[in-house]
Backbone as CSV, one residue per row, in Angstrom:
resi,resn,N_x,N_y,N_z,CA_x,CA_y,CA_z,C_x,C_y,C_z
1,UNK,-151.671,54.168,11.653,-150.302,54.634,11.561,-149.900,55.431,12.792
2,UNK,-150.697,55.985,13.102,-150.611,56.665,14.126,-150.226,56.391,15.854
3,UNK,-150.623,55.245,15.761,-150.187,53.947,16.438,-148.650,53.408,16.862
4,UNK,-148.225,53.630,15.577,-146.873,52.472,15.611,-145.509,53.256,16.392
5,UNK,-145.248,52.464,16.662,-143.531,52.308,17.381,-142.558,52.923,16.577
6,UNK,-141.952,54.032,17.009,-141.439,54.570,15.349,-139.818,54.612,16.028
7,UNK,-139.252,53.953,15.540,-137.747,53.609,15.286,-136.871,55.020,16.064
8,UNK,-135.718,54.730,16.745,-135.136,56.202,16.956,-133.815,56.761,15.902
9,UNK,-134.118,56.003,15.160,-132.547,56.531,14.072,-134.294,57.386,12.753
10,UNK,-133.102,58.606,12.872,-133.545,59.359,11.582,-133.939,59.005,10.674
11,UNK,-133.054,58.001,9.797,-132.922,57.960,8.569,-134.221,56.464,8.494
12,UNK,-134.370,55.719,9.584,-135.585,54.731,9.619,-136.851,55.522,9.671
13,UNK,-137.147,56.899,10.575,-137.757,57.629,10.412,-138.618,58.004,9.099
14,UNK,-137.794,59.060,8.219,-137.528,58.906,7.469,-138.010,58.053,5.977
15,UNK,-137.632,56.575,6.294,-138.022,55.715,5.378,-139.458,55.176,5.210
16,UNK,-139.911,55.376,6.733,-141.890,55.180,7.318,-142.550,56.177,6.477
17,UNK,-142.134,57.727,6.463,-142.483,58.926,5.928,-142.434,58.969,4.607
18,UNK,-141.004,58.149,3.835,-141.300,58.058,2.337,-142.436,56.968,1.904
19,UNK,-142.515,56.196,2.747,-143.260,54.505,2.185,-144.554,54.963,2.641
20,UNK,-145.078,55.841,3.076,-146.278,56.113,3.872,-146.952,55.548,4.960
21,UNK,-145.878,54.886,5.247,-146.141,53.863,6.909,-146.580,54.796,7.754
22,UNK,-145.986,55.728,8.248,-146.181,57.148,9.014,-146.518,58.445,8.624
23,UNK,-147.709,59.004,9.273,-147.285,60.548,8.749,-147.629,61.218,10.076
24,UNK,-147.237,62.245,10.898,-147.950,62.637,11.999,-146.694,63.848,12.441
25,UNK,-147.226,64.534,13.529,-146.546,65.360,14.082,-145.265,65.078,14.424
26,UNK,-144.144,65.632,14.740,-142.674,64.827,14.452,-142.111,65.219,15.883
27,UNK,-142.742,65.959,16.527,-142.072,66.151,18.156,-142.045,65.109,19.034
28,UNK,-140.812,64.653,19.368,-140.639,63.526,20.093,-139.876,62.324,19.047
29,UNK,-140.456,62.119,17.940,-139.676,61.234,16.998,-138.360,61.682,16.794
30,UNK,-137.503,60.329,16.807,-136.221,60.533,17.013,-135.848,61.945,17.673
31,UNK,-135.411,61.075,19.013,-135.272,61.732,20.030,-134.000,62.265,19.932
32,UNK,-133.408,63.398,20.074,-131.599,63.734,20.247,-131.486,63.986,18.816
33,UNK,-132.020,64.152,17.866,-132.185,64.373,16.269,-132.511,65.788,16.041
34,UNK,-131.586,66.637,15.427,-132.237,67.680,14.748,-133.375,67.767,14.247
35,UNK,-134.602,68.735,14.208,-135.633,68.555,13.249,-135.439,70.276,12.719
36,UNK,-135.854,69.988,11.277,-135.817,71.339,10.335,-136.821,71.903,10.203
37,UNK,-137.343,72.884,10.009,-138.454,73.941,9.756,-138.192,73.751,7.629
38,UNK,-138.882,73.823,6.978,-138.701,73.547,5.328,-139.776,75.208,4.612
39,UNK,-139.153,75.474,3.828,-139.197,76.479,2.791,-138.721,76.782,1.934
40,UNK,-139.699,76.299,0.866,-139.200,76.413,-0.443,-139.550,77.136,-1.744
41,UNK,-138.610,77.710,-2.242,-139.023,79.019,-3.185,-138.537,78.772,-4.532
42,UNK,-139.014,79.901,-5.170,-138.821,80.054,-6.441,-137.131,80.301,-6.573
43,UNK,-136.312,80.305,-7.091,-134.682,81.120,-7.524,-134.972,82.396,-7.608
44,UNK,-135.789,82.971,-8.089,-135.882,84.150,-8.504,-136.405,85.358,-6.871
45,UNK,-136.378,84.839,-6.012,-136.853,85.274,-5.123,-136.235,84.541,-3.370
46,UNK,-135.341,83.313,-4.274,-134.354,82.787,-3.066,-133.676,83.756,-2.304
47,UNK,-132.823,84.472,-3.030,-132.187,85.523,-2.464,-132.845,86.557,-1.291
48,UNK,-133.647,86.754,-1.754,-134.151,87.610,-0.879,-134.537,87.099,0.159
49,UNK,-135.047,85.588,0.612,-135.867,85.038,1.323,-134.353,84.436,2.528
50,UNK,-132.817,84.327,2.045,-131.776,84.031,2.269,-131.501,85.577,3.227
51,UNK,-131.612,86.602,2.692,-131.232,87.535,3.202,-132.592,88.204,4.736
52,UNK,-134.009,88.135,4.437,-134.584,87.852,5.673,-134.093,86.864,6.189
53,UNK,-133.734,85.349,6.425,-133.344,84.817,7.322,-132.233,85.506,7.838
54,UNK,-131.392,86.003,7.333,-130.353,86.631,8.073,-130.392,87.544,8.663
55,UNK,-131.503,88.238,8.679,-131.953,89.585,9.370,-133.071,89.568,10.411
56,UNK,-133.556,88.037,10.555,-134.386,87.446,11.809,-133.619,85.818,12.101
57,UNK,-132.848,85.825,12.643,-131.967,84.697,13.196,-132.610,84.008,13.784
58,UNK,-133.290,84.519,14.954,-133.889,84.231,15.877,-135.345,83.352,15.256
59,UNK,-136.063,83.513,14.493,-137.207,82.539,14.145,-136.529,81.919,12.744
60,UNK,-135.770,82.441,11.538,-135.535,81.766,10.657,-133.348,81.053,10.724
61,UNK,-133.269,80.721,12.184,-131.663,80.290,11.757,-131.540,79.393,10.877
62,UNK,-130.590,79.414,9.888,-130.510,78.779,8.230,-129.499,77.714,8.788
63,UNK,-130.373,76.023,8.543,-129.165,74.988,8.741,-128.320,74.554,7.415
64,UNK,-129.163,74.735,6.638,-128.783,74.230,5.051,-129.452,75.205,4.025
65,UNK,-128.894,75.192,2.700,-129.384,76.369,1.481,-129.634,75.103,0.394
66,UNK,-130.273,74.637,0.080,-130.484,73.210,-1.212,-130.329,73.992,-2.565
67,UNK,-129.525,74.341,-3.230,-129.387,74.544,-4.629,-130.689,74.449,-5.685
68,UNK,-130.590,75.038,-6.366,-132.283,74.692,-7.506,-132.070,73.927,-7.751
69,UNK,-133.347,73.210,-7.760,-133.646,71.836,-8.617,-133.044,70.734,-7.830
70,UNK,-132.294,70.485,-6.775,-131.864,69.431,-5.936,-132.609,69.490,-5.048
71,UNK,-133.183,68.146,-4.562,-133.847,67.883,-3.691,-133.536,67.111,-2.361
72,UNK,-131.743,66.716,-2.424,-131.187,66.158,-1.449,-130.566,67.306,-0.742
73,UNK,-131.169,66.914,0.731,-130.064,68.126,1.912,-128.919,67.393,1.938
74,UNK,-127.724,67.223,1.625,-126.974,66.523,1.969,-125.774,66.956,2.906
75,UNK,-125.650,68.147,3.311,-125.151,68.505,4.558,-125.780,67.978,5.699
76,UNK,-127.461,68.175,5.944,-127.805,67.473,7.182,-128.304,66.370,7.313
77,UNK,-128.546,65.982,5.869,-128.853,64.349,5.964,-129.125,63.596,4.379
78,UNK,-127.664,63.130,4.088,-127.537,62.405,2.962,-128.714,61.382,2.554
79,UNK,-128.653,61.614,1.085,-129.305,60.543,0.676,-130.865,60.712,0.651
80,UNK,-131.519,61.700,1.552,-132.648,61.912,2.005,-133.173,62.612,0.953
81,UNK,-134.722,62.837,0.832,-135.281,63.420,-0.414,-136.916,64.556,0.115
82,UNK,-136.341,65.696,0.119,-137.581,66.518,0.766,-138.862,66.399,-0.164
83,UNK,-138.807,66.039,-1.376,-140.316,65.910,-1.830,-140.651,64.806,-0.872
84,UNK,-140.275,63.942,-0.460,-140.597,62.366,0.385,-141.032,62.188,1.451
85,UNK,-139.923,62.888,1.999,-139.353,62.774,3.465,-140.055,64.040,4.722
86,UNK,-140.838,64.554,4.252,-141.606,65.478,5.158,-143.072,64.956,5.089
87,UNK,-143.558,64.573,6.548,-144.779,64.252,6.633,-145.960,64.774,5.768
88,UNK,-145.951,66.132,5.895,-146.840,66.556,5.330,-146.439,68.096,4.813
89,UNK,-146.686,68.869,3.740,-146.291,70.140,3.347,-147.915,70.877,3.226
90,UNK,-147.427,72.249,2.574,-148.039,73.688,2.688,-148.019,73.817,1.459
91,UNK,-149.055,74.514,0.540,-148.345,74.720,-0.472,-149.822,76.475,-0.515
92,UNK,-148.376,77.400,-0.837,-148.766,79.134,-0.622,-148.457,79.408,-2.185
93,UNK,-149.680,79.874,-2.590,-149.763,80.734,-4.096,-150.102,82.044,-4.049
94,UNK,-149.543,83.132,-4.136,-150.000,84.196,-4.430,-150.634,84.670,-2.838
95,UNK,-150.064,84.269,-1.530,-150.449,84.883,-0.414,-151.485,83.717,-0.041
96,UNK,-151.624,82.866,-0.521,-153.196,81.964,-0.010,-152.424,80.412,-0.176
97,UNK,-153.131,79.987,1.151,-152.624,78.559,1.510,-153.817,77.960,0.212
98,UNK,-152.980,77.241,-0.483,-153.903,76.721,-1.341,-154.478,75.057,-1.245
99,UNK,-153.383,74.379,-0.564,-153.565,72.940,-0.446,-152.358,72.379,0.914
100,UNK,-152.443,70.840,0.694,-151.414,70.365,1.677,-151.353,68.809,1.059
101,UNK,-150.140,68.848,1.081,-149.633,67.396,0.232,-148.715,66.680,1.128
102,UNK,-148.713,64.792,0.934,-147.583,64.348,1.272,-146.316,64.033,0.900
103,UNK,-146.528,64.070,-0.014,-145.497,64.224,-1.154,-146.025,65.242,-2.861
104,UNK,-144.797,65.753,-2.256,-144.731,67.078,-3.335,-144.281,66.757,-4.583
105,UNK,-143.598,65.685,-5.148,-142.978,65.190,-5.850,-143.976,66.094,-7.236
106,UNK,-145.078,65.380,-7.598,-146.013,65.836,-8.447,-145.913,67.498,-8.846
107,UNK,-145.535,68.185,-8.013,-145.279,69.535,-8.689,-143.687,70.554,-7.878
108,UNK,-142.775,69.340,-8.091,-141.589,69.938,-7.666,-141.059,70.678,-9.062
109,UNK,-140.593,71.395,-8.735,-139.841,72.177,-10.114,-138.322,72.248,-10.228
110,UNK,-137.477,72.448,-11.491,-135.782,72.686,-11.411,-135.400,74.054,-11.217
111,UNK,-136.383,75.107,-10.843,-136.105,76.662,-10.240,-136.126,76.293,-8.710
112,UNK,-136.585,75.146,-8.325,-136.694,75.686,-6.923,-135.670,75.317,-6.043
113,UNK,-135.542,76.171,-5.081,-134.572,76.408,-3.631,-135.166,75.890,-2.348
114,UNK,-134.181,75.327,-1.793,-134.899,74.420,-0.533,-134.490,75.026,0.754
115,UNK,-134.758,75.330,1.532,-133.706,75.931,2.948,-134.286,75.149,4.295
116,UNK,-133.504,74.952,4.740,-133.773,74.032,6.108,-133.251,74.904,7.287
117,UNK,-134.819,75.065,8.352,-133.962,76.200,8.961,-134.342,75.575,10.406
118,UNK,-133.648,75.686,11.416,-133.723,75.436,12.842,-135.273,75.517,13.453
119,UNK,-135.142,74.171,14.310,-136.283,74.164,15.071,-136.374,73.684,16.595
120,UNK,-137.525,74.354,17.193,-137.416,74.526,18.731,-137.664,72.574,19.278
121,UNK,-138.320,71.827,18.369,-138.437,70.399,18.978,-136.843,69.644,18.748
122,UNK,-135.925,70.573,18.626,-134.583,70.289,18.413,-134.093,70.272,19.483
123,UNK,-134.347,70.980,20.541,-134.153,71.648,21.796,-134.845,71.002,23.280
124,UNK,-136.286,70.647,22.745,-136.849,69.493,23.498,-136.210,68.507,24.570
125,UNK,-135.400,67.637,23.685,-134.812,66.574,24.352,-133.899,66.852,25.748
126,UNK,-133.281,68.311,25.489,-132.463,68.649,26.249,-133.044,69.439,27.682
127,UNK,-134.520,70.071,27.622,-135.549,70.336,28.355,-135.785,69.058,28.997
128,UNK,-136.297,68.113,28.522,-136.526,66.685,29.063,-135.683,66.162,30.040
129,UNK,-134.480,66.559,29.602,-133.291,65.746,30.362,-132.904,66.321,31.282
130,UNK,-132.955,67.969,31.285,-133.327,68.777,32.584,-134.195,68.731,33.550
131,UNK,-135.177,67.637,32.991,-136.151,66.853,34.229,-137.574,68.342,33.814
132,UNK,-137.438,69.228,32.447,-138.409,69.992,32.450,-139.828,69.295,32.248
133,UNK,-140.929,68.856,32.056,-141.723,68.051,31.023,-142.022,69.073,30.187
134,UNK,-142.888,68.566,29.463,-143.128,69.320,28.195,-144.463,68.517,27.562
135,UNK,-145.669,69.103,28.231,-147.322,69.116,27.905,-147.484,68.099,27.094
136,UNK,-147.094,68.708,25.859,-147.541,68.497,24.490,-146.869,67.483,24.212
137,UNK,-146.047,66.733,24.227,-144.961,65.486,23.899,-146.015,64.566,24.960
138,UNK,-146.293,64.766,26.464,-146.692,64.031,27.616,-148.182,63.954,26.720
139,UNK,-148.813,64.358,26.278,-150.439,64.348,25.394,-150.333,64.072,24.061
140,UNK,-149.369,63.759,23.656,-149.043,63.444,22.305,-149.718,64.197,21.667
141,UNK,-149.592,65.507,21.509,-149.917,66.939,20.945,-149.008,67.662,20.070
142,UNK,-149.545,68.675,19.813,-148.276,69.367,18.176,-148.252,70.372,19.514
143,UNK,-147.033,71.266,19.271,-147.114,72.180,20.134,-147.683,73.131,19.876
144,UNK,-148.356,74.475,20.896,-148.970,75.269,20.852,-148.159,76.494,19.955
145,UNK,-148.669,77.113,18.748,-148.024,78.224,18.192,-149.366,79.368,17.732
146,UNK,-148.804,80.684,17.791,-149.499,81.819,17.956,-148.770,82.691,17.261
147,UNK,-149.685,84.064,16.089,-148.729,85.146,15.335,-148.662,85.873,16.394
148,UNK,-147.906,86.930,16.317,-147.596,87.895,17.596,-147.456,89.010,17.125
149,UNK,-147.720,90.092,17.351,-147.556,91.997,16.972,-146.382,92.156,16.716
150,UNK,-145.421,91.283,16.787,-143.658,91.303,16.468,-143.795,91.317,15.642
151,UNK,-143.403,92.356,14.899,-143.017,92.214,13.311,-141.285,91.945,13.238
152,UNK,-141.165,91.197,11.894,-140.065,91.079,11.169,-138.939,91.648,10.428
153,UNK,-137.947,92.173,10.863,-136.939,92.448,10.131,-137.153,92.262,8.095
154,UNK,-137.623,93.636,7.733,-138.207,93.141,6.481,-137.044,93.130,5.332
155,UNK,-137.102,92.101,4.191,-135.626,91.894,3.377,-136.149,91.473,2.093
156,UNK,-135.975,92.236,1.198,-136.677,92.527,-0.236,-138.129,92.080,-0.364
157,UNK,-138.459,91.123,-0.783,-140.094,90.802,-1.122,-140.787,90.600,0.010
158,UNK,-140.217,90.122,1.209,-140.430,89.231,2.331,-140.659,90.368,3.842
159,UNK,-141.614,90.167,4.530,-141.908,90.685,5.510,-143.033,90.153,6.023
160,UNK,-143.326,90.480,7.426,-144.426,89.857,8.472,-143.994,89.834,9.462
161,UNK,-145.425,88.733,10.062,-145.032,89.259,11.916,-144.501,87.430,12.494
162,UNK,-143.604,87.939,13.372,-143.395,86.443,13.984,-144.150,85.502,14.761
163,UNK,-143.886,84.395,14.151,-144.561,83.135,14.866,-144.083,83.141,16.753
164,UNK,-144.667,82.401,17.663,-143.895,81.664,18.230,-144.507,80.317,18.527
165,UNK,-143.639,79.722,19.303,-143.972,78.163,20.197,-144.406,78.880,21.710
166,UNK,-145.017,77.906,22.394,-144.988,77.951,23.430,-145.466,76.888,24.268
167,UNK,-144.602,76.777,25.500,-144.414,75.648,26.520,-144.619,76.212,27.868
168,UNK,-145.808,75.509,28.555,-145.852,75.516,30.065,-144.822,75.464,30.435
169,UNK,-144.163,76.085,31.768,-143.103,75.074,32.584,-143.448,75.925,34.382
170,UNK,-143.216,75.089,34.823,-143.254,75.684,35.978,-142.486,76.642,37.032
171,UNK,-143.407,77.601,37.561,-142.392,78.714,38.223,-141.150,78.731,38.617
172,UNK,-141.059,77.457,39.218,-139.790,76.917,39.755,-138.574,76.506,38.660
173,UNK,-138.887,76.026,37.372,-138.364,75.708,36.454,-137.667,76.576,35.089
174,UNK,-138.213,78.286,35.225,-138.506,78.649,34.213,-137.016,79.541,33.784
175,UNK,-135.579,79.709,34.662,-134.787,79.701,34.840,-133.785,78.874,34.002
176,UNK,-133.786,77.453,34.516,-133.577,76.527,33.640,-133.641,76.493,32.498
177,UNK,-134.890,76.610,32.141,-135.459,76.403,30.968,-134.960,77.259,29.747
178,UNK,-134.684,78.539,30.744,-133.811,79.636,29.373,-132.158,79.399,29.390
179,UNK,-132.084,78.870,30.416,-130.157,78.456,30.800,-130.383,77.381,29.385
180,UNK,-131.224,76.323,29.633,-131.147,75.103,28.782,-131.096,75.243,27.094
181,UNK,-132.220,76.303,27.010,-132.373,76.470,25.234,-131.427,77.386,24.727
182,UNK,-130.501,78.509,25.909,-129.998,79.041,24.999,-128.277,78.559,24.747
183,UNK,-128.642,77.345,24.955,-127.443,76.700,24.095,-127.592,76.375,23.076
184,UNK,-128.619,76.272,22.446,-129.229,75.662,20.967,-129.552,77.103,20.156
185,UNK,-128.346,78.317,19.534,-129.140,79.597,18.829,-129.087,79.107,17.671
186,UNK,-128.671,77.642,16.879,-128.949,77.865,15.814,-130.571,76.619,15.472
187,UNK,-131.127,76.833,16.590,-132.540,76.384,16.970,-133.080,76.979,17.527
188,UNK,-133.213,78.424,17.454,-134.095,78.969,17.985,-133.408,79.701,19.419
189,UNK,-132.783,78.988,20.339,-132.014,79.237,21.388,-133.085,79.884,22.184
190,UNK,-132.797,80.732,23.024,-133.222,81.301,24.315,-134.864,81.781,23.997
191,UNK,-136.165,81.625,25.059,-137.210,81.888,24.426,-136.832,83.875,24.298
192,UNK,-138.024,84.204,23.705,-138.129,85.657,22.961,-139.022,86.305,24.137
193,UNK,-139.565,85.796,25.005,-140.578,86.040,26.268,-141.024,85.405,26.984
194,UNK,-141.031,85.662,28.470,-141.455,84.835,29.650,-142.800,85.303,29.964
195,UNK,-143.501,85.034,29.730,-145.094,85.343,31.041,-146.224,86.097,30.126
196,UNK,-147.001,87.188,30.216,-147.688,87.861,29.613,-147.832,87.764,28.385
197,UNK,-149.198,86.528,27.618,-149.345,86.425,26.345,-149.560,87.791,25.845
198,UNK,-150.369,88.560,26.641,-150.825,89.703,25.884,-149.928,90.845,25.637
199,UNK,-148.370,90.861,25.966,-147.372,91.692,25.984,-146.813,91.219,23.709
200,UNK,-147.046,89.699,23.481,-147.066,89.716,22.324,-148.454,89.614,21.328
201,UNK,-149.362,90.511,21.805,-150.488,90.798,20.945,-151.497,89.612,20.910
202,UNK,-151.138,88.172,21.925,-152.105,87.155,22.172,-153.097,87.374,23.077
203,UNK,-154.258,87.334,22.038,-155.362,87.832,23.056,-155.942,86.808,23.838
204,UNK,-155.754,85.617,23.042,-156.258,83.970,24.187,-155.477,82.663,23.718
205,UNK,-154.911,82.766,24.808,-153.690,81.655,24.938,-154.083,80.290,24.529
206,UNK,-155.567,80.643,25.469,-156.445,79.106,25.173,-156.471,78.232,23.428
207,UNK,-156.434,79.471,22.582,-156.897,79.324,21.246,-155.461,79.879,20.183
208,UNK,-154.348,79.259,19.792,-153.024,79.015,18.702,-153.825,78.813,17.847
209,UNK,-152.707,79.611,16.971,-153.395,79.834,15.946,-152.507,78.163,15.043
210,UNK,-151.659,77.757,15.366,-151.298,76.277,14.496,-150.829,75.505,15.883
211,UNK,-151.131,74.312,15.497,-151.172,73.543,16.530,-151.920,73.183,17.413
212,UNK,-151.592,72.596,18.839,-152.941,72.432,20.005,-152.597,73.167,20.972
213,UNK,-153.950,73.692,21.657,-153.629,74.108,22.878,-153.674,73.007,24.166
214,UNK,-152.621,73.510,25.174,-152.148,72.668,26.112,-153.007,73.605,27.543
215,UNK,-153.175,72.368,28.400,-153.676,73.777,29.950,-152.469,74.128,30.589
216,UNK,-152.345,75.189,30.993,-151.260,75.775,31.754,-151.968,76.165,33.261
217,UNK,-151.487,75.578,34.158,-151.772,75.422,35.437,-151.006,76.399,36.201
218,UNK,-151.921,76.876,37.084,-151.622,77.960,38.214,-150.359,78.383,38.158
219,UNK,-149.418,76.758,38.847,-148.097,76.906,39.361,-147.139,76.849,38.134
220,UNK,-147.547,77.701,37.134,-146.695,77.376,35.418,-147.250,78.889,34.751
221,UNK,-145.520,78.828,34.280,-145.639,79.869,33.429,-145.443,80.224,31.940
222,UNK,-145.838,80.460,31.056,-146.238,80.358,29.787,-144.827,80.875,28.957
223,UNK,-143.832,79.835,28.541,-142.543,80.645,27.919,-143.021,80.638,26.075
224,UNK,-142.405,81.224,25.604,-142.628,81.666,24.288,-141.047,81.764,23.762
225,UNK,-140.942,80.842,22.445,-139.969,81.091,21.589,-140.229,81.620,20.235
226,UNK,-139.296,81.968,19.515,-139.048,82.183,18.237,-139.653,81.390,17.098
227,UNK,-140.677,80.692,16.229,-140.518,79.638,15.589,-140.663,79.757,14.136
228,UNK,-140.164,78.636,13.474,-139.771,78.665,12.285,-141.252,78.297,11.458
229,UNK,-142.583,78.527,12.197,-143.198,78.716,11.135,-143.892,80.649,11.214
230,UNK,-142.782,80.847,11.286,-142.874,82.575,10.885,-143.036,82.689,9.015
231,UNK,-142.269,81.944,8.223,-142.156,81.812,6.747,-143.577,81.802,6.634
232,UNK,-144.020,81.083,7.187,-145.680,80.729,6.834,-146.730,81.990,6.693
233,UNK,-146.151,82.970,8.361,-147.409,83.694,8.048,-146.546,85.163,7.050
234,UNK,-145.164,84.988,6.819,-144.445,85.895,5.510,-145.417,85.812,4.384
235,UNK,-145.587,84.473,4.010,-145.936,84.183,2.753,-147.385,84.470,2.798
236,UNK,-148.303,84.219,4.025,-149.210,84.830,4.085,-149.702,86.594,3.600
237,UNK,-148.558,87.038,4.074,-148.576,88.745,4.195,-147.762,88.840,3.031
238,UNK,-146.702,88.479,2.140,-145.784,88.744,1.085,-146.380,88.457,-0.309
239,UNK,-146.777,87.446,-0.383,-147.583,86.712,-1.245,-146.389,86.458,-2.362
240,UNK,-145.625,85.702,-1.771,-145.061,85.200,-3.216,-145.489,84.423,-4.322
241,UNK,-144.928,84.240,-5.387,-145.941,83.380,-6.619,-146.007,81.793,-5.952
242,UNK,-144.667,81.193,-5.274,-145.254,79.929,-4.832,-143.951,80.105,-3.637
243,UNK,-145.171,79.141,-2.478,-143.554,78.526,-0.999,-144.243,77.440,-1.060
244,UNK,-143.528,76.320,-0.752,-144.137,75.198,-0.196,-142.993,75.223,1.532
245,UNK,-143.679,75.109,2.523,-143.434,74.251,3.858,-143.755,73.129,4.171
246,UNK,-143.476,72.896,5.589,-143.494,71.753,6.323,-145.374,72.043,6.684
247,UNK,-145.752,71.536,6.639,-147.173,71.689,7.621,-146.779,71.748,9.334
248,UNK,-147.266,72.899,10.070,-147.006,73.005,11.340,-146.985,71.624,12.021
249,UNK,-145.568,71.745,12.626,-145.513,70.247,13.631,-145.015,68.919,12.811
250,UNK,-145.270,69.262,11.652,-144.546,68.088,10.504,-143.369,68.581,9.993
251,UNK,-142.339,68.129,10.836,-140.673,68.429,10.362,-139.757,67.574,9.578
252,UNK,-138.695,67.959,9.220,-137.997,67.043,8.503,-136.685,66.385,9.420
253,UNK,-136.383,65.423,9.791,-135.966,64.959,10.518,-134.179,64.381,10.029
254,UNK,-133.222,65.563,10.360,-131.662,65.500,10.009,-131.349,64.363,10.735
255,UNK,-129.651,64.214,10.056,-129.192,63.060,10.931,-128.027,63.644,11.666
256,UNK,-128.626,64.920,12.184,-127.116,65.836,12.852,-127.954,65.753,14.538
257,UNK,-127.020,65.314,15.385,-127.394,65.231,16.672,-128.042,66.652,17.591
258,UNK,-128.847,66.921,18.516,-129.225,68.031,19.078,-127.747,69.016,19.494
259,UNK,-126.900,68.203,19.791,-125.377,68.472,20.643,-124.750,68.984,19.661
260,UNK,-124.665,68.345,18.391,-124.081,68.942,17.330,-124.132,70.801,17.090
261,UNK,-125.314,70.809,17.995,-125.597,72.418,17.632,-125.514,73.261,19.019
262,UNK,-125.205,72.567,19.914,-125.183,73.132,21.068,-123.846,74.083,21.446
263,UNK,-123.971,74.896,22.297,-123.180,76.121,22.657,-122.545,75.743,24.130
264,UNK,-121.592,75.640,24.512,-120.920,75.232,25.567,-120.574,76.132,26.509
């Protein structure tokens, strides 16, 4: 599977991911396509998890709110079905990653709340087209992500420290690179730090804590964004009774264009 030629419309995407034709890291698939960060909660604890996103923009920006018990986003992509349609999920009990499923279907519930929140491989395409490369897409790699001493804007049950991404780019490039993303804030937008892993509590760059590590060469400097699997290490530190996510690097793939979200 891992192999195959994967279609550039979303919603064909998508249909590989429900049928189990495909399952794999989603950076680079459908190219110019929104991809979502996924977290999903109890009702009883939505609220609160609604109100941290709003109080960390920057790693959790909210594209969609899914109502209990509905499982269609249909603001960012009709018809589509998140027990299905996400490569692979997380599933957090009581503070502890307990498992990882491809379909969640088997223990979806009518309490639960879905939220689809902005992501940095949203932003990608538009790096690309700036002539930036980008490692991890060129190695067919998940991108490099790391927790950081940043803590979180804390909002009723919910608190922790932030995730980020991070991308080589070169000295010459690294300018650009923040001109380019921070047209995309409801993806993350502008990185959160240029240069010095150890200024966010990373003691070896070499070794992310989700994802792969990439080499970063002499003439390159190490940018760092915001990313939306911050929920992950919340739920780690919060311990709610249940979240299910995306599994790092396995996104859900909208049918709202990168431009659609861009800042002019």
């Amino acid at each position: 599977m891992s192999t195959l030629t994967l279609p550039k419309s979303p919603r064909e995407v998508r249909d590989l991911i429900r049928s189990n034709e495909w399952r794999g890291v989603t950076s680079g698939a459908a190219p110019g396509y929104v991809q979502a960060n996924i977290a999903i909660l109890p009702r009883d604890v939505a609220f609160d998890f609604l109100l941290f996103c709003q109080r960390n923009p920057k790693p959790c920006p909210v594209l969609e709110v899914v109502e209990a018990g509905r499982f269609e986003p249909a603001h960012m992509a009709p018809g589509a079905d998140l027990r299905t349609d996400i490569p692979r999920c997380r599933i957090f009990e009581d503070g502890q990653l307990v498992g990882e499923q491809e379909d969640i279907s088997s223990i979806w519930r009518d309490d639960l709340v879905s939220f689809l929140l902005g992501c940095s491989f949203s932003f990608e395409s538009a790096l690309v087209n700036a002539g930036i490369p980008l490692r991890h897409i060129d190695q067919g790699k998940n991108v490099a992500m790391y927790v950081t001493n940043v803590e979180t804007t804390p909002a009723g049950v919910f608190s922790g420290p932030m995730v980020v991404s991070m991308r080589p780019v070169h000295h010459s490039q690294v300018v650009r690179a923040v001109q380019v993303t921070s047209r995309f804030p409801s993806v993350h937008g502008a990185p959160v730090h240029v240069g010095d892993p150890g200024a966010l509590g990373i003691k070896d760059i070499t070794r992310p804590d989700f994802g792969d590590a990439v080499e970063i060469r002499d003439d390159e400097v190490p940018i760092f964004w915001a990313c939306g699997v911050t929920p992950q290490a919340v739920a780690l530190n919060s311990k709610p009774s249940l979240m299910i996510t995306h599994a790092p690097g396995n996104m859900f793939i909208t049918d709202w264009r990168d431009e659609d979200y861009a800042v002019f």
